[in-house]
N, C-alpha and C positions, 0 to 999 in steps of 0.2 A: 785132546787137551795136553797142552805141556806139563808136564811135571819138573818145579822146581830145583834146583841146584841143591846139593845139600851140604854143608859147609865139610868138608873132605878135613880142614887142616885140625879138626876136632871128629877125632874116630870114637867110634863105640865101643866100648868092652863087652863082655858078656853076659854081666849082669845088667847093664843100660838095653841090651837089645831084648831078655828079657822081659825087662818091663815094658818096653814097646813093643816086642808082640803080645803083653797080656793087653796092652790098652787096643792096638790095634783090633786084638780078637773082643774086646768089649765096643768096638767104636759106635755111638752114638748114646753111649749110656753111662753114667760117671760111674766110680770103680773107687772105695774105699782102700786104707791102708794093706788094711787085713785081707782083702779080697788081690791085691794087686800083688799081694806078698807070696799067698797060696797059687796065683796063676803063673807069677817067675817063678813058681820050684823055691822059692826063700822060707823058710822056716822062722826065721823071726828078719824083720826088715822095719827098725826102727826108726824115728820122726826122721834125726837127721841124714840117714842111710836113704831111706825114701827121696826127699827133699834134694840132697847133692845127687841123684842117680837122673831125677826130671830134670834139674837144673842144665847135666851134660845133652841130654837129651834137646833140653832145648837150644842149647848153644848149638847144635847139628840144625836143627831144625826150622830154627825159627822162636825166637821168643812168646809167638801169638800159638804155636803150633800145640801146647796141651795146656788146656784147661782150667785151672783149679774154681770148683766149688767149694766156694767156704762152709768148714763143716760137713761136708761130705766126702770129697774126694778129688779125681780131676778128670777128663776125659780129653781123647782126643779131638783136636780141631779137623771137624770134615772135609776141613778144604788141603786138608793135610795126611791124609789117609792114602792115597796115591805113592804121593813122595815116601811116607812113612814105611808102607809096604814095599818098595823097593829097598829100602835103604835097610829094614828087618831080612831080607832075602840074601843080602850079599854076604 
């Protein structure tokens, strides 16, 4: 299987790859604020701290690429866990 391009001209920082290897390391299960916060190492990780840290992440990845459950949380897209995990490695 190919794995997707992942948009290069929007890089990650280090708190965005955090939260993509916490989602990654949840993948196929949604992942509330407070749980996603404890698994980036973040100590407190506030609505809009959260929300702008996905939002980058999506822009790398693909708009369809994580999840949100309203009222719960978000989870990664399966079909994006490939691309994801390489893109958390570099």
């Amino acid at each position: 299987m190919d794995v997707p391009a992942v948009d290069a001209a929007t890089p990650l920082g280090s708190p965005e790859l955090a939260v993509l290897r916490a989602l990654i390391n949840c993948s196929g299960r949604v992942v509330n604020r407070r749980e996603l916060a404890r698994l980036a190492g973040m100590t407190t990780l506030n609505e809009r701290r959260c929300d702008s840290l996905l939002v980058s992440i999506r822009k790398t990845l693909g708009p369809d690429s994580i999840r949100t459950v309203r009222g719960r949380g978000w989870m990664l897209n399966v079909d994006n866990l490939e691309q994801a995990t390489v893109l958390a490695a570099a």
